[in-house]
N, C-alpha and C positions, 0 to 999 in steps of 0.2 A: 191430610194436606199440611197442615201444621210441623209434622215428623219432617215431611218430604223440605218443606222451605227450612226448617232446622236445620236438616243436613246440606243443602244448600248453602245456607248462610258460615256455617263449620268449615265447607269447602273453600268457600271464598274467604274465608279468612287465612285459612292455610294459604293460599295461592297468593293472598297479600305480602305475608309471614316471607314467604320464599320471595320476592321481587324484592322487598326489604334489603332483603338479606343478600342481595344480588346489587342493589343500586347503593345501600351505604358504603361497603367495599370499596366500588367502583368510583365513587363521588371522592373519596379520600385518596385511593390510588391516583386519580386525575390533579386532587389539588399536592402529592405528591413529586408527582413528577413536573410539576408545576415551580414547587420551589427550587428544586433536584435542576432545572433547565435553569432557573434565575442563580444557582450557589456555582453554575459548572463553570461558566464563566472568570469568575474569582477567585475557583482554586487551581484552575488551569493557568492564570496569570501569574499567579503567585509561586507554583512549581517552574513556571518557566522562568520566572524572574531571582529565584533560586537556583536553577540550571545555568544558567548563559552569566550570573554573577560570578558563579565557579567558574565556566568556562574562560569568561573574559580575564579573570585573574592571570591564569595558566597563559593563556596565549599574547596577553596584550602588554601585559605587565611584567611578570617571571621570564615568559619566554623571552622579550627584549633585552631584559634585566642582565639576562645569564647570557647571550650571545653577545652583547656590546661588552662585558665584562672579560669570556673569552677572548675576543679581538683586542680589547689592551691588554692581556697577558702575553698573548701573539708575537704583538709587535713592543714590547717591552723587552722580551727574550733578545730582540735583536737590533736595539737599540745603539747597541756597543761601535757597530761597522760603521763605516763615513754614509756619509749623509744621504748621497747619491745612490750609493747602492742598498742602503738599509732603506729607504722611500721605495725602491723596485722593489724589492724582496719582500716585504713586509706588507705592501699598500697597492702598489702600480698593478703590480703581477700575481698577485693572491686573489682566489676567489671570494672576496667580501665585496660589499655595497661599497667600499670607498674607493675612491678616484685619484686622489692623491696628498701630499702632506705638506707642513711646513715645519721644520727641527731647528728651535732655539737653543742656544746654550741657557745655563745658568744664571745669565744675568737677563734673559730674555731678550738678548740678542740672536737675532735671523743669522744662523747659516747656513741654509739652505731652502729656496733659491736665492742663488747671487744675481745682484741687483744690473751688475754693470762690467765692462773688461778694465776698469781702472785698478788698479792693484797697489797699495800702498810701499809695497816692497820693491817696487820694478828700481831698475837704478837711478841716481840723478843726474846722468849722462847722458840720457836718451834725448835730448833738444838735442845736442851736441852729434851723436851720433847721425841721426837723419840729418843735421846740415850738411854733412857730406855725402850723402845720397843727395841731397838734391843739385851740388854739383854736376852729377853726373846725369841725372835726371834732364839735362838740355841738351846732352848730347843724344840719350835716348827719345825725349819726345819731340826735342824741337830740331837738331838738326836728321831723328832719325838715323843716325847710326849704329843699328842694335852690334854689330862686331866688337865698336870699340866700346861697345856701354857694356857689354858681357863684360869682356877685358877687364876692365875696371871695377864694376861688381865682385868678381871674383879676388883681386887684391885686396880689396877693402873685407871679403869674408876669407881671407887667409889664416886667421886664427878665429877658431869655432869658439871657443868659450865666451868670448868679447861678445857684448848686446845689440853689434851690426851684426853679426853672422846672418841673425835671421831673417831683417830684410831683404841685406845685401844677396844672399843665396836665392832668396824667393824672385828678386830682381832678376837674376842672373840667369834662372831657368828662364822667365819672363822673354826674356833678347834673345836666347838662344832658341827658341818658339818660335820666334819671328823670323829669324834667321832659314827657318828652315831646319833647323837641328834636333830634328824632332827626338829622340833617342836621348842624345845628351841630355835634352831639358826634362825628358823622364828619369832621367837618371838621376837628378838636379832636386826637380820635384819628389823625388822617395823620399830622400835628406830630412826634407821637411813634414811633408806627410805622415813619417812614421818613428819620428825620436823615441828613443829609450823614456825621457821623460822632457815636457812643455814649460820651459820657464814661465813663469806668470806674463803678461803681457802678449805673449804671441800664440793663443790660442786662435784667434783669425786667421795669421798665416796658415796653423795647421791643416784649418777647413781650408782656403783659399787653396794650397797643394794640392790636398785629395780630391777637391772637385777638378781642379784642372788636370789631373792623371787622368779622372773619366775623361773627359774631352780628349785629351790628349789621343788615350790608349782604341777612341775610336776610329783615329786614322792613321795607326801603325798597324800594319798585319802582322808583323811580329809579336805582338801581344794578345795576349786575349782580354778583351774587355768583360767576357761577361766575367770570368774568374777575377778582377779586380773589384765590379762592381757586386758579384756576392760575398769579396771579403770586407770590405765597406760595408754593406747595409749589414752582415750576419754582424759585425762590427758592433757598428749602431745599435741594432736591436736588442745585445746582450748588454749595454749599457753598461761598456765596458771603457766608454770616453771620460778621460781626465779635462774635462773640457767647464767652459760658465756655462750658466742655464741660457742663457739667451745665443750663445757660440750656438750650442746643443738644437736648440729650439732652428736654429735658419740652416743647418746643415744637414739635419733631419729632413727639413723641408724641402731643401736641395733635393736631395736624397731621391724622395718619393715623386719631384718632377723630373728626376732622369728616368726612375723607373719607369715614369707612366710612357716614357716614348721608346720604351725598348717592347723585345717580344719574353722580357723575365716576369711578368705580373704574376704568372700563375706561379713558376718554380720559386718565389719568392714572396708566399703570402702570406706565411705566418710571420714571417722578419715584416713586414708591410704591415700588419697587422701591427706588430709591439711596436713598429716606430709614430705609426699613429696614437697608440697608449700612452708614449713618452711624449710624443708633441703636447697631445690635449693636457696629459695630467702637469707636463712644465708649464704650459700655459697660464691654466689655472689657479698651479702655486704661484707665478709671479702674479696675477692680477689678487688674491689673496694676500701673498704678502705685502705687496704694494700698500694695502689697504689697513692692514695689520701694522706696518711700521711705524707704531708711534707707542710709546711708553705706555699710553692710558687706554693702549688699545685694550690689552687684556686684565684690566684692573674692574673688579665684579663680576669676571667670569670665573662660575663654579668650575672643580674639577670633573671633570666626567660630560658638563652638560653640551648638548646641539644646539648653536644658533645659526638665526637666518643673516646670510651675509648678500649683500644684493652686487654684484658685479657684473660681467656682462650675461651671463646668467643668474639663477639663483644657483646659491649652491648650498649645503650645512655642515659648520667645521664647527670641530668638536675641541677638548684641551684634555688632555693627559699629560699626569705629570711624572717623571720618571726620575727625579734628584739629579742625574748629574746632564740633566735635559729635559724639553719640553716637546710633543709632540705635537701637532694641530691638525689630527685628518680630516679629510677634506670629503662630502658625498655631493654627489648632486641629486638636485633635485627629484631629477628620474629616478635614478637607485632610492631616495628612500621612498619615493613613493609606490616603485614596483617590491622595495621591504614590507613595508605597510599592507600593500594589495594583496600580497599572497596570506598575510594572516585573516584577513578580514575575508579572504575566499574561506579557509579554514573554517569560519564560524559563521556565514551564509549558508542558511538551509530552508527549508519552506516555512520556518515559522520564522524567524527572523530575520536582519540584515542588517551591517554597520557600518557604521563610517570613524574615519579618524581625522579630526580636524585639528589646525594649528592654533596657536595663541592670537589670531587674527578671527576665527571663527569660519576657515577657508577648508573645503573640504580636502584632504590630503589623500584618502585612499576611500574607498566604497564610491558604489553608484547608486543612483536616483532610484528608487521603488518604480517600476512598472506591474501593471494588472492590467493582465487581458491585454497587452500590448500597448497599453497606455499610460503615461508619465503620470506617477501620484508626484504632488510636490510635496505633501508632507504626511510624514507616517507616525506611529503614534510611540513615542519615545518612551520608553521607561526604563534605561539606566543610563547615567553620565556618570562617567570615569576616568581620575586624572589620570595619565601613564604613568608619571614619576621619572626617572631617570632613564636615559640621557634627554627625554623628553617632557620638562617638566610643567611645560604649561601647553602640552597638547592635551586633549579628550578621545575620551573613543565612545561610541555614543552607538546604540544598539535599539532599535525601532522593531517593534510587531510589522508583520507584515501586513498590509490590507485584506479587512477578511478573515482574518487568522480565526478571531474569536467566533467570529458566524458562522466559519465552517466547523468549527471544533462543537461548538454549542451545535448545530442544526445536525452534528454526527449524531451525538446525546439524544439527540431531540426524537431523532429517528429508533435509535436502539429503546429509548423510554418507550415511545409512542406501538413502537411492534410489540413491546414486552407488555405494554398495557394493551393492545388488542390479542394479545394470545391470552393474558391471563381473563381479561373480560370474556373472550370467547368460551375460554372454560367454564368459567362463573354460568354464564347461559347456557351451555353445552349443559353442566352437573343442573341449574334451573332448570331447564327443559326436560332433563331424565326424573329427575325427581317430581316434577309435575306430572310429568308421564305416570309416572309409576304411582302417584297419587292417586291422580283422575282413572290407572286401573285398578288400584286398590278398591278404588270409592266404586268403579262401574260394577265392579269383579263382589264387591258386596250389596252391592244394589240387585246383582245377577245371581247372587245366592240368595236375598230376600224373597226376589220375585221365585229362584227356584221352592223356595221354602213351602211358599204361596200355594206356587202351580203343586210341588209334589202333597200338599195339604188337599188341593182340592180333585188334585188325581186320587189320591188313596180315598178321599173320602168320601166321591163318586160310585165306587163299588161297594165301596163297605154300604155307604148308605143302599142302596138297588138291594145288597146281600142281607141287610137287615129289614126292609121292608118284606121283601120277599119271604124270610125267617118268621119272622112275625105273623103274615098273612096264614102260613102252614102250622103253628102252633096256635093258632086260634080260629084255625080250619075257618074261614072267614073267604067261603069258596063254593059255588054250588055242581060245578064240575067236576066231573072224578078224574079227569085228565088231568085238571090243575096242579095238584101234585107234582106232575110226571113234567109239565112243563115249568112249574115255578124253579125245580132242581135243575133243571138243563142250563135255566139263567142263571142260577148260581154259580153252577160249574163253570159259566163262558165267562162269570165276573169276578171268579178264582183267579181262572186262567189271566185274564188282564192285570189284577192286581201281583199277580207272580211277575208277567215281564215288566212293568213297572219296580218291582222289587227289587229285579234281577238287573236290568240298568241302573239304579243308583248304587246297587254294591259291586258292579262290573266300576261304576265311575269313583266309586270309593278308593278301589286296589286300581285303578288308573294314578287316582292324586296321591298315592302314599308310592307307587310303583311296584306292585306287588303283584302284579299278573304274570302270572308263568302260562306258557304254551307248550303245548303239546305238536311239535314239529314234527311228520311223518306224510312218508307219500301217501297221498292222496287220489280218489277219483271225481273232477270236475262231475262227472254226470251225477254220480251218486249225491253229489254235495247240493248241487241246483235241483234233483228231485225230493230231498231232504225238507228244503229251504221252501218251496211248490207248497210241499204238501202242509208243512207250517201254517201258513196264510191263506191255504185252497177254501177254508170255513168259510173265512171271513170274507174271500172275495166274492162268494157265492149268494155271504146274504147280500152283500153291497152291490149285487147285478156287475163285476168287473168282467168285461172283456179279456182274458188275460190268454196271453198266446206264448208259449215257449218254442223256441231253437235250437238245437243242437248239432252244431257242424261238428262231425267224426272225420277221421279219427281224433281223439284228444288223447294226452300222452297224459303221466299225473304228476300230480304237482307236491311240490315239500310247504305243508299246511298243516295247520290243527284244525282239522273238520268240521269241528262244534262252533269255533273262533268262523269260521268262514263262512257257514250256515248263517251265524247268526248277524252276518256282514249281509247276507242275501236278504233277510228276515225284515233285517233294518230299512234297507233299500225299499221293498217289494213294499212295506208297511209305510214308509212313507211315498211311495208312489201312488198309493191307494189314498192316502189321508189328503192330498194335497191335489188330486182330480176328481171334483167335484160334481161333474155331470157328465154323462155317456165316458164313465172311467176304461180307457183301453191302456193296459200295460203288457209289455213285452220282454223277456227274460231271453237273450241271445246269450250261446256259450259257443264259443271259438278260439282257435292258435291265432295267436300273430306273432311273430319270430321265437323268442325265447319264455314268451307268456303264453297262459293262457286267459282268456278273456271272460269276464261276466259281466255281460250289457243291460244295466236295466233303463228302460223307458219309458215314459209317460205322456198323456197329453193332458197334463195341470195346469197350473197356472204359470208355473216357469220363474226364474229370477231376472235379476239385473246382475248387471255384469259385478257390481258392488258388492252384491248380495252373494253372490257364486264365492267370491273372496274370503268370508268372512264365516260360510253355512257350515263349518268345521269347528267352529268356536264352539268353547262351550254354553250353554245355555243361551246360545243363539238361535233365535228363530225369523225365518224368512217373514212371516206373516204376526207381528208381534203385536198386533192392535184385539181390544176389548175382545172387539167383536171377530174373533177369528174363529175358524168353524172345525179346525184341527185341533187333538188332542196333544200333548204332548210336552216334555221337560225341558226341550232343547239337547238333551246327549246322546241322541242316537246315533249323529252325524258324528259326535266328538269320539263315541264309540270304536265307531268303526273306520275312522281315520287312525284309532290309534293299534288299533288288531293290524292295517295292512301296514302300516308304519312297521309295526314287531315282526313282520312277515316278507319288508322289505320291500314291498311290493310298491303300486303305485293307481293311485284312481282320479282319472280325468272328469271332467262334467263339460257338457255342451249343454247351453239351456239358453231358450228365446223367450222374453215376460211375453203369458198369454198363448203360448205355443209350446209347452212341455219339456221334461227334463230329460238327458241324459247319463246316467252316471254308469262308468265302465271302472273294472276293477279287475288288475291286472297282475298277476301269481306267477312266479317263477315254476319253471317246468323241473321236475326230478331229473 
């Protein structure tokens, strides 16, 4: 008892040893990935905020940088041309954000746009001259006589160079309109319309002509109006008028409300288009320069920088300085904020998002943070950055996204958390095998103890019976004279058992090294089950066994080691006898069933469990393992001869009921 709780207490220590060995591991892996989830956080933040500082560089700041820089080399290059056409070429009609310009000279005087039709050059005869139009002027409005007010118009424009010509002529088409003369006063109005070149002062007339030819040319069918009014607006739109900004600005406007009542809209919509370009962007410049016109307007304005100018819009003019000139483009507000929008798309993605805000603190480009369809109002900032040039007190301001870090950390969390149940799983997977393989180490020398045991007290059962027996005949300790004859016979029968006892544990011997060779050769099932008969026929005869054999013919024969299969029968027959106890009947049936042939043996013993049936192949397993058991035997009869029909190929079934007897079939391939 003592032995047995030792090795107990051995066991259980081991079995401690390995859980150890399974739960320290596992405790530190855990507080592992423990810190591993609290560090991923931190350095996920910090590569992103390494990432998007580079990126915000590139795009927000460089790329700005080098585009607004491009655009005044641009328009630098063409600077040279007058005012009016370097503004279209360079600003109006270029694919850039800006809208339009303002061009100082040198001493930061506006020449471009002009402010008014006054002209300091015009002559100082012009009172002089219109008092004599207004002469005539009573006979055209007040007595109404357009015949004689032509008349007179026309003398008084008799010499074209003079500073009447060009009332007096505009006059003159005027009454001959009236008149009914519609042709002449076309012809009247070209005059003016279309000079070689517009003395200062009478750029009005010019436009006043040309719109009245449209009028004119729609109720002459001799002309065609549409070909006058596509050379007018194509005119216009190439911004090819020697004209003021504000002349420019109302004859443009004309312009686009004759269009709108004609059937030209479509065949004229890119010229419709440009001359809405020149409207809005002359607009613009005169309410900029309007606003600009004072000396100290541009004094602390950096070269290169955008400010906000508030007029009837917002809009943001810039200053470039080019020496023999001064630029001022012009953007609005929309353009730079659709500038702005596209870079800050550029650097919107699922972990972050930005905005560009002004020196006011007013969002300029990005939108609000939504999650799950729902407005966050504030997300979690971590970089502010000044643009620098041409925006130098704007920011661009770059926010994590909601969630960013909890889904990034609960990724982690996840891959930790599977990596830790697969590696735990193995830890208890290689526990469990190793406990296995323990607890069969320990059972598996527990099962060679007990074999120790049982094969001590098997051998030592004959020996003793053979040595009393010996003993009684050498000291003739005997009054019969048969006694002799019978004490030898038990000898002989306690030979023979001590030999199969011999002959199984060295059959189990060359089993556990694997050293058993067989002797494969066709075979006859009859001979083999008469063999096998006659083996056990002694013993069943003293034990009163019932025993009945079978033989269904024909049998064909089989590829077997004889002796190997005999002693497969031997085994059988012998434990069929040791394990039916009272009125022993056993049965030996040999038959075909397809490709086998069959050896049925049967009993009515005490039978197994279905547990028991599982396991009666083990070695030094025995069905009835208690003190008191009434069967002889090692436990390797059964491991025996599973392992002959294993070598053999073959296959052996058992049917057995506890209390109602066993069946064991064993099944040989046919030659």
């Amino acid at each position: 008892m003592y032995k047995i709780n030792k090795s107990s207490n051995q066991l259980r220590w081991v079995i401690l040893l390995l859980v150890l060995a399974v739960i320290l591991p596992t405790v530190c892996l855990l507080w592992f990935m423990t810190q591993a989830v609290k560090n991923e956080r931190l350095a996920l933040r910090q590569k992103l905020i390494d990432f998007y500082t580079e990126q915000t560089q590139t795009l927000f700041i460089d790329g700005p940088r080098q585009y607004w820089q491009q655009q005044r080399e641009l328009i630098g290059s063409q600077s040279d041309q007058p005012p009016s056409q370097f503004v279209s070429n360079s600003i109006i009609f270029s694919p850039s954000q800006l809208t339009s310009a303002i061009v100082l000279d040198s001493n930061r005087n506006i020449i471009w746009p002009k402010f008014s039709l006054e002209d300091p050059n015009y002559p100082p005869d012009r009172q002089t001259a219109y008092d004599k139009l207004a002469e005539i002027w009573e006979t055209e409005f007040s007595k109404k006589d357009y015949s004689q007010a032509a008349e007179r118009y026309r003398e008084l424009a008799s010499d074209k160079e003079a500073p009447l010509w060009w009332p007096a002529t505009m006059a003159q088409a005027r009454c001959l309109q009236k008149t009914g003369q519609s042709a002449e006063a076309a012809n009247t109005y070209q005059q003016i319309a279309w000079p070689e070149k517009i003395p200062p002062g009478c750029q009005h007339l010019v436009i006043q002509a040309r719109l009245a030819l449209l009028e004119l040319y729609k109720s002459l069918p001799e002309k065609d109006f549409a070909a006058e009014f596509e050379k007018q607006i194509t005119i216009a739109a190439s911004r090819l008028l020697d004209l003021d900004t504000p002349t420019e600005v109302f004859y443009l406007t004309r312009l686009l409300e004759v269009c709108s009542k004609t059937q030209l809209v479509d065949k004229v919509a890119d010229d419709i288009k440009r001359c809405q370009q020149i409207i809005e962007a002359d607009s613009v410049a005169l309410e900029v320069a309007q606003k600009l016109n004072n000396p100290s307007a541009l004094e602390n304005w950096p070269e290169g920088e955008f400010r906000r100018l508030e007029i009837r819009d917002t809009v943001f003019c810039c200053r470039w300085d080019f020496g023999k000139c001064q630029v001022l483009p012009i953007a609005s507000a929309a353009s730079i904020t659709d500038f702005w929008q596209k870079i800050t798309t550029e650097l919107d993605d699922k972990m972050v998002f930005c905005r560009v805000v002004d020196e006011t603190g007013k969002i300029i480009a990005g939108q609000p943070e939504t999650y799950r369809g729902r407005l966050v109002l504030f997300g979690q900032k971590f970089l502010s950055h000044n643009l620098g040039k041409p925006f130098p007190d704007w920011k661009i301001e770059l926010y994590f996204r909601y969630g960013i870090f909890s889904a990034a950390a609960r990724r982690q969390r996840i891959i930790y958390f599977w990596t830790a149940v697969l590696v735990i799983t193995l830890m208890l997977i290689i526990m469990f095998l190793s406990s296995r393989a323990i607890l069969k180490q320990a059972k598996l020398s527990r099962l060679k103890n007990d074999f120790i045991a049982t094969v001590t007290h098997e051998l030592k059962t004959p020996l003793s019976s053979m040595r009393v027996l010996v003993d009684t005949l050498i000291e003739k300790n005997y009054d019969d004279v048969n006694t002799p004859d019978k004490y030898l016979g038990l000898i002989a029968q306690e030979n023979k058992r001590l030999s199969r006892l011999i002959d199984n544990f060295l059959t189990f011997s060359r089993m556990e090294r694997n050293k058993h060779a067989f002797d494969i050769a066709p075979a006859s099932p009859v001979e083999i089950a008469n063999t096998a008969v006659a083996a056990v026929q002694t013993k069943f005869e003293n034990e009163s066994v019932k025993f009945d054999m079978t033989v269904l013919k024909p049998l064909p024969m089989i590829n077997a080691d004889k002796d190997a299969i005999v002693t497969v029968l031997v085994n059988l027959l012998d434990n069929a006898c040791k394990y039916s106890y009272d009125n022993k009947q056993i049965e030996l049936k040999v038959f075909r069933e397809d490709n086998f042939v069959c050896f049925s043996v049967r009993d009515n013993g005490i039978g197994m469990t279905r547990r028991q049936t599982k396991r009666i192949f083990d070695r030094f397993y025995q069905a009835d393992s208690s003190l008191s058991r009434r069967a002889e035997g090692s436990g390797l009869g059964l491991a025996i001869v599973k392992f002959i029909i294993d070598a053999h190929r073959g296959r052996i079934d058992i049917e057995s009921k506890l209390g109602k007897g066993s069946e064991f079939i064993v099944k040989i391939n046919i030659v």
